[in-house]
C-alpha positions in Angstrom: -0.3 16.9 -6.3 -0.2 14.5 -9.6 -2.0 11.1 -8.9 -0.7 8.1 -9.8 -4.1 7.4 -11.6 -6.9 10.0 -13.0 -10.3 9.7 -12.5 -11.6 8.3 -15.9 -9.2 5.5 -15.7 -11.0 4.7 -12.2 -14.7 5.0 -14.0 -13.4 2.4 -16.4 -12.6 -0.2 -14.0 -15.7 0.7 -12.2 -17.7 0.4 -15.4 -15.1 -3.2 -15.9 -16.5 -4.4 -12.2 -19.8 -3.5 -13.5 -19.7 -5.8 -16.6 -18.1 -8.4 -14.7 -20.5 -8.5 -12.1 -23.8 -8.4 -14.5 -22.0 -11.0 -16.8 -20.7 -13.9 -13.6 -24.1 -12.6 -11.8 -22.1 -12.7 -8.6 -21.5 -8.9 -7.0 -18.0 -10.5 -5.4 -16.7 -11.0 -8.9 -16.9 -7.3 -9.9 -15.5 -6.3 -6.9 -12.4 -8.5 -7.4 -12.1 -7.4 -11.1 -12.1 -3.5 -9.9 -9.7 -4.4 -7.1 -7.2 -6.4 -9.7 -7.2 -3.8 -11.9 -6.6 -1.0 -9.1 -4.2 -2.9 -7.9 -2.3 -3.5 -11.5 -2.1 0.5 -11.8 -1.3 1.4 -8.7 1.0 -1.5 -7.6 4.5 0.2 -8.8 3.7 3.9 -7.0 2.3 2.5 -3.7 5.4 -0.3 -3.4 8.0 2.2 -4.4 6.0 4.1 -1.2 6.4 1.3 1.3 10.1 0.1 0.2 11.1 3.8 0.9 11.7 3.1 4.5 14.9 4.1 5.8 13.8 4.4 9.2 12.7 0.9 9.6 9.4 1.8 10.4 6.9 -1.4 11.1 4.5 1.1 9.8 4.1 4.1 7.7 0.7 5.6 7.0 -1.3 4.3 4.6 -0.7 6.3 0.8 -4.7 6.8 0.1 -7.0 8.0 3.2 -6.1 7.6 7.3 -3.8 4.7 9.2 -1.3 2.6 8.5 -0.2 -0.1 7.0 2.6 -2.5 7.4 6.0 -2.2 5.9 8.3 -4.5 7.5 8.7 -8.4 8.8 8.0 -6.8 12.1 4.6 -5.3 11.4 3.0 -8.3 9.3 3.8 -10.4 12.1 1.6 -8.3 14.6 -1.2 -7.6 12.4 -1.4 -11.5 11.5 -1.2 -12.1 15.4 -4.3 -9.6 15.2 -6.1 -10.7 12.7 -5.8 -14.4 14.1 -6.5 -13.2 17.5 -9.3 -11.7 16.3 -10.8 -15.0 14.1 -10.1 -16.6 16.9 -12.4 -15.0 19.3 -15.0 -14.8 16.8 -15.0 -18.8 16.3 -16.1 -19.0 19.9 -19.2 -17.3 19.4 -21.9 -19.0 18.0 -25.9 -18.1 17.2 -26.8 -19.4 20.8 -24.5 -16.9 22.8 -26.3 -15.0 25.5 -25.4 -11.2 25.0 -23.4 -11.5 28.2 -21.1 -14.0 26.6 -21.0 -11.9 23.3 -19.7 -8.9 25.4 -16.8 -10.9 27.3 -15.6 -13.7 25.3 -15.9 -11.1 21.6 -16.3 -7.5 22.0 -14.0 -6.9 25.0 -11.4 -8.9 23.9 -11.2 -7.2 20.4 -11.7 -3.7 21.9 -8.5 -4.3 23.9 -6.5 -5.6 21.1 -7.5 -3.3 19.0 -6.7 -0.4 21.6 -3.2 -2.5 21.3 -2.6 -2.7 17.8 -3.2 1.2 17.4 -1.0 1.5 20.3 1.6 -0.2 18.8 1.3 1.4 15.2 1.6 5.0 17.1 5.4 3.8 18.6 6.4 1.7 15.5 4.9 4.0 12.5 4.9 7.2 11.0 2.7 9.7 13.0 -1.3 9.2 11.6 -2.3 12.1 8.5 -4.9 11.8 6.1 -3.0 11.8 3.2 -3.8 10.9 -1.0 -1.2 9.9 -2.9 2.3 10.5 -2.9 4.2 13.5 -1.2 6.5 13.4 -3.6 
């Protein structure tokens, strides 16, 4: 299988991250350079992948490694809705919380939505494979 992207070309923008992160003296900073230029090189493979949907899928699996990842209106909406739900029940926690209210008012709640969101990416997506790079 050809990759969109060899492996020296990936040592280079880890040695680019590198640099940037010594230079700023921030760790974050490298990160985001490596993750701009990832994203620069493999932006045109990995969007021809998700706008080759003629099932309208809200979901197809995700191009590099295990799961999904949205590919319609439909399945931004419902991982937004999760990742809000999710904020929202971490917001109501705070350094005080007794472990009982931990359990109930974070960990329970997120359990079941995430039990939900898998759900739901099993009936809207593409069955789950590991997978790296293209098929094609």
């Amino acid at each position: 299988m050809k990759y969109p992207i060899d492996f020296k070309t990936v040592a280079y923008f880890v040695i680019a991250g590198f640099i940037a992160s010594v230079l700023s003296g921030n760790f974050a900073v490298g990160i985001a350079v490596f993750a701009a230029l990832l994203t620069v090189f493999l932006g045109k493979p990995y969007m021809a992948y998700i706008k080759d949907n003629p099932k309208h899928l809200w979901f197809k699996r995700k191009l590099f490694g295990w799961g999904w990842t949205p590919v319609s209106r439909e399945g931004w909406i419902v991982t937004v809705v999760y990742i809000v739900a999710v904020l929202f029940f971490g917001l109501t926690l705070d350094s005080d919380s007794p472990r009982s209210e931990v359990m109930f008012t974070f960990v329970i709640p997120v359990t079941l939505l995430t039990v939900a969101l898998i759900k739901i990416c099993i009936k809207k997506g593409e069955k789950p494979k590991w997978q790296w790079g293209s098929n094609k």
